[in-house]
N, C-alpha and C positions, 0 to 999 in steps of 0.2 A: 304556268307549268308546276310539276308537282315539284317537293323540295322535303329531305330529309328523312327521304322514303329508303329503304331497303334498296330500290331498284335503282334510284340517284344514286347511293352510294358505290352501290356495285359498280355502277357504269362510271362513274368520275374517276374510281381506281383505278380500270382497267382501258383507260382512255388514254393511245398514242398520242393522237394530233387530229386537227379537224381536216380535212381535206377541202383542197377548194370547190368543192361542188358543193360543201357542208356537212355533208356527212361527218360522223364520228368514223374515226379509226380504232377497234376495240382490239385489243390484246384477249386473246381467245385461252382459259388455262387451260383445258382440258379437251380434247378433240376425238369422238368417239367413230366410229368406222364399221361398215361390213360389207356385204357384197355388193352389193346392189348400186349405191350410187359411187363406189371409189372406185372399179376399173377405169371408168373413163378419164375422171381425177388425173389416174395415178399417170394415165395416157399423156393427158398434157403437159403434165411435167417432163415426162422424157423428150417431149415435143419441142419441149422450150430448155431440157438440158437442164434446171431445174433439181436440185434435192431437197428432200422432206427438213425444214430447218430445224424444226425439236422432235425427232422422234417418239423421246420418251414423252411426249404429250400427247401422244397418241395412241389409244387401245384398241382392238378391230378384234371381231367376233363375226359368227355367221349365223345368221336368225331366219330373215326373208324365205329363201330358195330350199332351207333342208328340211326331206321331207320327215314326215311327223309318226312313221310304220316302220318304215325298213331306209335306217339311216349305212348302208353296206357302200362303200365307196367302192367303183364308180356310181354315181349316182344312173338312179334310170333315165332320170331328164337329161339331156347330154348337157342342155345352156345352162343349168342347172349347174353342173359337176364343172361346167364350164368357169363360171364365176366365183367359184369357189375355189380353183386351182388358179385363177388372175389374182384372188386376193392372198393365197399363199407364198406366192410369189410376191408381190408387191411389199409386203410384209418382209418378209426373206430380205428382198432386195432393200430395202429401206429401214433395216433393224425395228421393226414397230414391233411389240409385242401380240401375239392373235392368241386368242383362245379359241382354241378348233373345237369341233365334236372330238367328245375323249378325254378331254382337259381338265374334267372338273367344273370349267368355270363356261363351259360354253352354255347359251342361253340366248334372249330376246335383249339387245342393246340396251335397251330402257331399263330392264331388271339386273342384269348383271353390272352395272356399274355400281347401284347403291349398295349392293347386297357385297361387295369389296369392298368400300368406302371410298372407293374412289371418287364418287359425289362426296361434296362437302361443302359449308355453308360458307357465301363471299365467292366463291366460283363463277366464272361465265366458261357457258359449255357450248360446244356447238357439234349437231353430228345432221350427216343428210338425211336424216327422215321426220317429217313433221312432231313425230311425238315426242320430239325430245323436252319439250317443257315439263315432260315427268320430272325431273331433277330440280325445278323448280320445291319441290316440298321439301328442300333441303335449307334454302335461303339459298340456291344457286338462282345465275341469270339465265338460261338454256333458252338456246334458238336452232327451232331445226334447218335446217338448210338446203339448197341446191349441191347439185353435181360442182357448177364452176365455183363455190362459193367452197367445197369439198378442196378442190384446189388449192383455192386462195389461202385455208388455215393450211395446208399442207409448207403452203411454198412460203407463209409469211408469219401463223401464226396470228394472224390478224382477220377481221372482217371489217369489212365500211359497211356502217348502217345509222340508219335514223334514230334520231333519240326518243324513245315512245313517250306519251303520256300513261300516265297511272290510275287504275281506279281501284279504289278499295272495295271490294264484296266483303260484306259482313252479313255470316252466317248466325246466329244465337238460338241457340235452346237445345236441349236434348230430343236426339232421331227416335220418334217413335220405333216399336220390334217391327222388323222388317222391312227397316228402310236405311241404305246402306250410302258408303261414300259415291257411288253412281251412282245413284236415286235425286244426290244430293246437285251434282255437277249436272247430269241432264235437267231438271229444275231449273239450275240457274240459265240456262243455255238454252230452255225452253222461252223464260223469262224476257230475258234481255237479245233471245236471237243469234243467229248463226252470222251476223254482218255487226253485232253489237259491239264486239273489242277489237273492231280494227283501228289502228293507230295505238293502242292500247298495251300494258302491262298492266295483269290482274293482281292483287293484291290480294290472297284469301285469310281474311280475319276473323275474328267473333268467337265466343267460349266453343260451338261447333266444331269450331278445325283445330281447337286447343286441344282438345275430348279425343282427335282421331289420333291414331296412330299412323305411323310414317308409310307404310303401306294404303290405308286411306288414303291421305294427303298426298300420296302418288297419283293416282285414282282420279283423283281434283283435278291437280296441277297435267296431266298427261291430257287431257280435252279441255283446256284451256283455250287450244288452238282450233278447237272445233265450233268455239264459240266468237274465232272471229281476231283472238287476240295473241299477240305475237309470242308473248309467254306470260307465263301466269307460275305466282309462287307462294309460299307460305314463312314466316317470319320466324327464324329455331329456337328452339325452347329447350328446357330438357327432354325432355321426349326425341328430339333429333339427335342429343348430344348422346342419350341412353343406346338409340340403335349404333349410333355410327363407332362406341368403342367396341376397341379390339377386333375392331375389323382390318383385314388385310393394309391395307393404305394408308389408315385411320394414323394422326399423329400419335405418339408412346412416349411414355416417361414424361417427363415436365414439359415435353412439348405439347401433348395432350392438356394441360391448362393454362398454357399459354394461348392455344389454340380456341381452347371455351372463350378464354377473356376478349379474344377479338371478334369472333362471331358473334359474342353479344351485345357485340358496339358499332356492328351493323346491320341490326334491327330497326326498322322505323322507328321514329322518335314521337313520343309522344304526341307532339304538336306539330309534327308531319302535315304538309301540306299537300292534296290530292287532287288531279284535276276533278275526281268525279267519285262517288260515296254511293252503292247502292245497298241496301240493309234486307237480308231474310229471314223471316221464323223458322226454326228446324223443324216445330210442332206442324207444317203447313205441307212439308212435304209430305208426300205417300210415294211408295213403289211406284215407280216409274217406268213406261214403255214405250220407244218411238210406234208410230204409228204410218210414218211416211218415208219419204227419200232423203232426211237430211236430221242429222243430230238435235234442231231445234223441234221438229214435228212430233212432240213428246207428251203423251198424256198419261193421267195417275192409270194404275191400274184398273179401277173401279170406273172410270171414267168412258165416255164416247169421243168416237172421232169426230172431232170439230167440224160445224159444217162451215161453208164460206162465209157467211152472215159472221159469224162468230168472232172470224179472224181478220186482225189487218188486212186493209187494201192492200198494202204492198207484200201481204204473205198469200193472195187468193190464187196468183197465179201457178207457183210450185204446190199447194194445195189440190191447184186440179188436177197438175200432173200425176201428184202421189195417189190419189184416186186411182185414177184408171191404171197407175203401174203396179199398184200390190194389191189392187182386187179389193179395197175395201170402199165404201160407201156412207156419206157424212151422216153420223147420228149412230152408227155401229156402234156398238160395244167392242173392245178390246179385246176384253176379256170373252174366252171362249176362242178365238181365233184358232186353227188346228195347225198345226206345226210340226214340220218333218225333219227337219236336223237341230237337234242342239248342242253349241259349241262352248266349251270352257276354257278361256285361255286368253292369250295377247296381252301387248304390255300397259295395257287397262286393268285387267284383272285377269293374270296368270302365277300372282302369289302366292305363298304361303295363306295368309288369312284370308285369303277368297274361294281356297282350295279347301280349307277347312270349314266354312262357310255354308258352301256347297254342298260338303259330306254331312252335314246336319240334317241339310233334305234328304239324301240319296239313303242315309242309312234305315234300314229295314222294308225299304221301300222298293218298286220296282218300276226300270222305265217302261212306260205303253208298248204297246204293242204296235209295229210297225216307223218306231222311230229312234233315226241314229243316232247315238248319244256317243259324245267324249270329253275328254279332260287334257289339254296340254298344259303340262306344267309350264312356267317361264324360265326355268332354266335348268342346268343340271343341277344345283343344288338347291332350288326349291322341289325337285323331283326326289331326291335321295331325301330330303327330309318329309316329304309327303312320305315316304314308303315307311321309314323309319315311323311313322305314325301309324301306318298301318292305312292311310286313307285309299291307297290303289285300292286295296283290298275291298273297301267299302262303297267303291263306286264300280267295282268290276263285278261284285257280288251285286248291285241293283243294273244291270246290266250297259254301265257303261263301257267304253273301250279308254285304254290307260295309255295314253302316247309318249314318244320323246319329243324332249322341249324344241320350240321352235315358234315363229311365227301364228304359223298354220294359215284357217281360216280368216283369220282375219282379215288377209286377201289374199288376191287368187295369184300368189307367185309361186306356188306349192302343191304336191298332186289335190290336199283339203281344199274341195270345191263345192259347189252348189250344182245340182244339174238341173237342166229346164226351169220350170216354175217352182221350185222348193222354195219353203219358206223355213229361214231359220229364225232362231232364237238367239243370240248372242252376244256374251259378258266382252266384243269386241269395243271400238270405237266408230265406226262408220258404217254408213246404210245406206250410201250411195248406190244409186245403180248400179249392178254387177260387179261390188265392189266384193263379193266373196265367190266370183268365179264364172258365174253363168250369167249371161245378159241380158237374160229375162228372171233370175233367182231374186228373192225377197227376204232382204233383212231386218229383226225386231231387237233394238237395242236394248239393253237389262243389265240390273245385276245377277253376280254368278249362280246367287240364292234362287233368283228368280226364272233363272235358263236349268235351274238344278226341276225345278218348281214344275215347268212346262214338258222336264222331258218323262216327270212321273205322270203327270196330266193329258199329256198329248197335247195340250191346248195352251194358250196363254190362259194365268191362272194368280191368283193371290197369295203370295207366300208367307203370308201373316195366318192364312187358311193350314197351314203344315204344319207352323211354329209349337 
């Protein structure tokens, strides 16, 4: 097992008792919330009589369900305005802090925590939605969670869980122009597979994730878990210590270096011992596109869809599938593919520097003809600072449409849908079946450069071709 890792130490601190079944009993510090998976939560607590044991460790926000046009309460969804008045109440009743729409601070879970400082390095985080390993690029331990496991931090503060093994991913070299922190994470996930990091905490090291900024390293660590692996994080540096001053929550005064001196004495140690070391050139990557039904099915831009011959035996069978569900054909070109919705946003890529990213492409340029183009920022205040930049402006002028923050598309809990056979393009996380709305729509995973890229193209397209 691994030993002196980041992720040993995190968990050795924050370790109650073993339970007899074996499990660890993990002291959860920070517990993030919103619509979607805490009613029921909140349900069984009253069930069981039950109160929330540390409130103040708890933050709830609403992302999921609020729609991304016309946020006017009552909602037009009834379930919608429905889950959203459960969790106002639940909050109320329970003193939890919420950041509602209007707040300032309301936004996509995953963004709105760091961008407070409420992420911080030595943390184990836990909230009910898979992507919470985003908080990992802080030197946090972040595990998304279930409904009843939503509970168990409520009523205990604690989770039971198994002690993962560790792999290091080591990234090195400088990203060629046009190839971004997702460029970087679908690569690896291309690589080593969608079944590769189970059992697993990923380690992401090498001069490559030194290079990225915290936003990057978001980006990384948030489809960690699309690769299979329970959470995935990055080890802080200055660069982590740089974003997180002066941020709201962020330690002050001489606590603030007391604060550096201990987070940086729970970094992996030099002679850190790992179950498992995989090493990649950054020079190797290119823009990157999934091409099928699942986050690994990912080829360079330039590149063809693989035909079966190509691929693992054990990867031929969802191969066929993805064939016949999005219409393409092994030995295609990618590139060129025509595309009817492109989306910007989600807690992948809905910040600031993906928003401005973005606007490099869009600026003086115009989207195709025929296709629906937008931008959801990830939260209110990466919205108020895109404006304050002027970037609405630059993506409403090449005719995108400029939303409020929210989930949106990235699934289909919100009116942003796919209908029938549309294919998008998008800076999301998943490309699941129907996983943006319509159960026959077709999703192509990207960076936000690259969905900026497709929606002046019409087509999938090389964005190093724009640069």
């Amino acid at each position: 097992m691994s030993k002196g890792t980041l992720f040993d130490k995190v968990w050795d601190l924050h370790t109650v008792g073993t339970l007899p079944s074996g499990l660890t009993q993990l002291f959860i510090g920070l517990h993030l919330i919103h619509e979607v998976t805490s009613p029921q939560a909140f349900a069984m607590l009253k069930e069981r009589d039950l109160k929330v044991l540390f409130p103040q460790r708890t933050i709830a926000t609403v992302d999921h369900i609020v729609p991304t046009e016309n946020q006017a309460r009552p909602f037009v969804d009834s379930m919608a305005e429905e889950m959203i008045q459960a969790l106002e109440k639940s909050c109320q009743e329970n003193d939890i802090t919420f950041y509602n729409i209007g707040s300032g601070n309301q936004g996509i879970v995953h963004v709105i925590a760091p961008e407070l400082g409420l992420t911080q390095p030595g943390m184990t985080i836990a909230c009910g939605d898979s992507h919470t390993s985003s908080h990992g690029a802080f030197g946090a331990i972040a595990f998304g969670i279930g409904t009843s496991q939503v509970r168990d931090v409520l009523a205990s503060q604690t989770l039971s869980l198994s002690k993962l093994k560790v792999r290091k991913i080591e990234v090195n070299g400088q990203l060629k122009p046009g190839v971004y922190a997702k460029d970087v994470i679908l690569h690896i996930i291309r690589r080593l597979g969608v079944k590769g990091g189970v059992g697993y905490a990923y380690e992401f090291a090498g001069t490559t994730f030194t290079q990225m900024n915290m936003e990057e390293r978001m980006t990384v660590c948030n489809m960690a878990i699309e690769g299979g692996a329970r959470c995935g994080y990055v080890n802080p540096d200055q660069i982590t210590y740089d974003y997180l001053q002066n941020r709201d929550f962020a330690p002050q005064g001489a606590d603030w270096e007391k604060a550096i001196a201990w987070w940086e004495s729970l970094s992996s140690n030099a002679d850190a011992e790992y179950d498992d070391i995989v090493v990649f050139n950054a020079e190797d990557i290119p823009p990157t596109v999934t091409w099928g039904i699942t986050p690994g099915q990912g080829i360079g831009v330039d590149e063809k869809v693989p035909t079966a011959a190509e691929l693992l035996e054990e990867d031929r069978f969802i191969a066929e599938e993805a064939y016949r569900y999005m219409d393409l054909y092994p030995g295609q070109p990618i590139q060129g593919t025509k595309i009817d919705v492109c989306f910007i946003g989600s807690c992948t890529n809905g910040r600031i520097s993906d928003l401005r990213e973005a606007a490099k492409i869009a600026q003086g340029r115009q989207v195709a003809k025929g296709i629906k183009a937008f931008v959801v920022p990830g939260s209110e205040r990466v919205k108020r600072e895109a404006e304050a930049e002027g970037l609405d402006k630059i993506f409403q002028a090449a005719g995108f449409e400029w939303r409020e923050p929210g989930c949106s598309m990235c699934l289909a809990m919100n009116p942003d849908k796919l209908q029938g056979r549309q294919i998008s393009a998008s800076s999301s996380n998943r490309n699941f079946k129907g996983r943006q709305g319509s159960s026959s729509g077709r999703t192509l995973l990207m960076s936000p450069a690259m969905v900026a890229t497709a929606a002046i193209k019409g087509e999938v397209s090389d964005v190093r071709e724009m640069l």
